[in-house]
C-alpha positions as semicolon CSV with decimal commas, in nm:
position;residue;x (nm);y (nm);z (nm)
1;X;1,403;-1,415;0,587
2;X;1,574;-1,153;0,794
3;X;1,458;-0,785;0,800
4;X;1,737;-0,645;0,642
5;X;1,725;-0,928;0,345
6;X;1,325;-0,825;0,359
7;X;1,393;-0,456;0,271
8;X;1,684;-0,544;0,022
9;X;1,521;-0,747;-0,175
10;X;1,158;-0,591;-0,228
11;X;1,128;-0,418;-0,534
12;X;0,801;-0,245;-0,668
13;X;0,641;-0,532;-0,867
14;X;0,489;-0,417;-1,235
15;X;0,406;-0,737;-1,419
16;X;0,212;-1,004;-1,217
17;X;0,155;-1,349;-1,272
18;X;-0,275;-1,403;-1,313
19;X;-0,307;-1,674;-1,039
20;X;-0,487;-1,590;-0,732
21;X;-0,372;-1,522;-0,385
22;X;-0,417;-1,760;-0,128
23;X;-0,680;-1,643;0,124
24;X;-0,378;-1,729;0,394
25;X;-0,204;-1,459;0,234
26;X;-0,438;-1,209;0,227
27;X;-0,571;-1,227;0,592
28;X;-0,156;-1,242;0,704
29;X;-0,107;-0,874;0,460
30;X;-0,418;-0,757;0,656
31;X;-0,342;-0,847;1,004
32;X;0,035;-0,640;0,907
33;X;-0,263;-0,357;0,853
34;X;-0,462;-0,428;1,166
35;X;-0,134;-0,433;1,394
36;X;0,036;-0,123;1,264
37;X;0,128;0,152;1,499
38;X;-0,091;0,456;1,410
39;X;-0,137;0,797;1,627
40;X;-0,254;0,796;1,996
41;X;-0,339;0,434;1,882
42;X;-0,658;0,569;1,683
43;X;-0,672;0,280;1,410
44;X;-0,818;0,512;1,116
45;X;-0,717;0,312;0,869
46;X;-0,989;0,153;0,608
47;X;-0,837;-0,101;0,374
48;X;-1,066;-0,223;0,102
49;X;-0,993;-0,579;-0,053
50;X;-1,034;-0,557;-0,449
51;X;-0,996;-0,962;-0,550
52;X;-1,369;-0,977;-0,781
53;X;-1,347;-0,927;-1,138
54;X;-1,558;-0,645;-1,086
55;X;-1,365;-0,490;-0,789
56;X;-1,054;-0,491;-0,994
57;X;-1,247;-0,329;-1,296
58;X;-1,328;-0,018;-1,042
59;X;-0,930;0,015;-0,961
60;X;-0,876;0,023;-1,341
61;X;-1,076;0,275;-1,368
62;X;-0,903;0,520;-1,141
63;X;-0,567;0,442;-1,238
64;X;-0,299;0,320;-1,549
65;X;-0,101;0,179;-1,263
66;X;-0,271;-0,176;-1,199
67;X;-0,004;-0,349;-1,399
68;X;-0,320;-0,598;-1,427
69;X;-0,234;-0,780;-1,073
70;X;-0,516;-1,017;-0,957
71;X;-0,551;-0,844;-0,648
72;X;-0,575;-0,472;-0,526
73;X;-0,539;-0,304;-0,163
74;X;-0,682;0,003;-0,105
75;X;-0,576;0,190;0,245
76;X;-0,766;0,542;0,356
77;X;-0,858;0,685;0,641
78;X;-1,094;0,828;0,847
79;X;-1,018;1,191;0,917
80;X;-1,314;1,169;1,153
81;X;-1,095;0,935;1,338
82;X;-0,765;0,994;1,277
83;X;-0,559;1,204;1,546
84;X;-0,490;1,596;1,461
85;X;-0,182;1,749;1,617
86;X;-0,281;2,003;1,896
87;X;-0,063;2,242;1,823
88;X;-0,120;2,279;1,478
89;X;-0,406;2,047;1,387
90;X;-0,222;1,844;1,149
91;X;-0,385;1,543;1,057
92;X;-0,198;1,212;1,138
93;X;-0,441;0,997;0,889
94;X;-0,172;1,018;0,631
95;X;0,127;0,917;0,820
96;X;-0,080;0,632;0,973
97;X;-0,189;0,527;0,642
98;X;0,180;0,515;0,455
99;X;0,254;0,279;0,798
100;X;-0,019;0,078;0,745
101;X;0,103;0,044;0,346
102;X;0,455;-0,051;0,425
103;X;0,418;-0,345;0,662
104;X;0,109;-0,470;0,407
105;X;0,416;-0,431;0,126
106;X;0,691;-0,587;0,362
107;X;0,432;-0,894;0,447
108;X;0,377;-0,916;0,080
109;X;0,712;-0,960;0,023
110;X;0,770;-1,217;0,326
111;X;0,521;-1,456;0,165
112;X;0,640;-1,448;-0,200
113;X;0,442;-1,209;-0,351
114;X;0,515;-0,867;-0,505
115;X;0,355;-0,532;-0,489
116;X;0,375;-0,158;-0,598
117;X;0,272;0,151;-0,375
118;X;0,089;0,335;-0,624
119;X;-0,011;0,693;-0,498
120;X;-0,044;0,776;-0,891
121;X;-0,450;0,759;-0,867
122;X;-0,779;0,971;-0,963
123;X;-0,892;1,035;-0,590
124;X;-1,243;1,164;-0,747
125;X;-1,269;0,890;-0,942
126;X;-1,152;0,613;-0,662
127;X;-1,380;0,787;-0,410
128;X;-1,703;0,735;-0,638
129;X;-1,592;0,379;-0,746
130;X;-1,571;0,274;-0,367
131;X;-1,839;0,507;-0,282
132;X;-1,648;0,674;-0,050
133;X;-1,804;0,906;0,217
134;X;-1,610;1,258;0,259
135;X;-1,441;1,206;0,546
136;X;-1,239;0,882;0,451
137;X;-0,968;0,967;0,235
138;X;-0,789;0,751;-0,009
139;X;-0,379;0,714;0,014
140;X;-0,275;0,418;-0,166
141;X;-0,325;0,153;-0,367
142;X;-0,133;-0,173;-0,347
143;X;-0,115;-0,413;-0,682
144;X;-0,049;-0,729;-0,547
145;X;0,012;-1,108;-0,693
146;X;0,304;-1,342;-0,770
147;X;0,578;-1,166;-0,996
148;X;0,575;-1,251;-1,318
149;X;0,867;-1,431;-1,404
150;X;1,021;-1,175;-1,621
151;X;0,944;-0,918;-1,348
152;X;1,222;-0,694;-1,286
153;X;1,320;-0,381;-1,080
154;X;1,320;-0,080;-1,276
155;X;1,716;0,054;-1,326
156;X;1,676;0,331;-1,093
157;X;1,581;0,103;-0,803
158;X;1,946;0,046;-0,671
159;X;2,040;0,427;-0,714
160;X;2,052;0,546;-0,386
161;X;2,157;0,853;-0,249
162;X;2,484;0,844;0,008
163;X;2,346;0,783;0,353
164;X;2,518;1,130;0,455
165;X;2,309;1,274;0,176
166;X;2,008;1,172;0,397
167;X;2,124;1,211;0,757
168;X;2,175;1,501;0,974
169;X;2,373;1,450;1,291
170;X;2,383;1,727;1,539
């Protein structure tokens, strides 16, 4: 499938089928982690793998926004390692993490599964259930599995804005 198709077609999955991921699929999302672009090429990124019955049980814990997928992703950094702006000091870990997050969710969608970014979390509670030292900080959390087959995009999906609502030429 062609990039453009890729992007058009990927909708934020909220109903999964219960079957399993194929371990192909999961090490292909997490080499899409492993080879994004972060800041001065510092790699803070931390992406936990929630596939146990127990695992899953923690994410449900910390959020109504599992949609009950068979299989969680969990991206944070490490502010420890992520690059800080000179300037201002501004911590990169966050940008580096929402990159990470979309080419896991467009390599989800290349091999036929679905997923929602879900920044709707308790970051207390997800930092006690993954026992989560200070310094790495929790961004997202990706729901992923097969779409169930009455799996739809919500109606608002295809609203968008005008492009010159969004663009500033100067």
């Amino acid at each position: 499938m062609d990039f453009t198709k890729l992007t058009q077609t990927r909708y934020s999955v909220r109903k999964f089928k219960p079957d399993a991921v194929p371990e192909e699929h999961i090490q292909a999302i997490l080499e899409m982690a492993h080879n994004a672009p972060t800041a001065c090429n510092k790699q803070p990124q931390r992406v936990f793998v929630m596939e146990s019955e127990a695992g899953r049980a923690k994410i449900r814990r910390t959020t109504q926004c599992h949609f009950d997928a068979p299989l969680f992703f969990v991206v944070c950094y490490d502010r420890k390692e992520s690059w800080h702006r000179d300037f201002d000091g501004q911590d990169y870990g966050m940008v580096d993490s929402t990159i990470v997050l979309t080419q896991m969710m467009l390599k989800i969608q290349e091999v036929g599964l679905g997923s929602c970014f879900v920044a709707w979390f308790d970051p207390a509670a997800l930092r006690k259930e993954l026992e989560l030292p200070e310094n790495v900080i929790p961004v997202g959390i990706l729901p992923c599995g097969y779409p169930a087959d009455d799996s739809r995009p919500v109606p608002q999906h295809s609203q968008k804005k005008k492009l010159s609502e969004i663009t500033c030429r100067k």
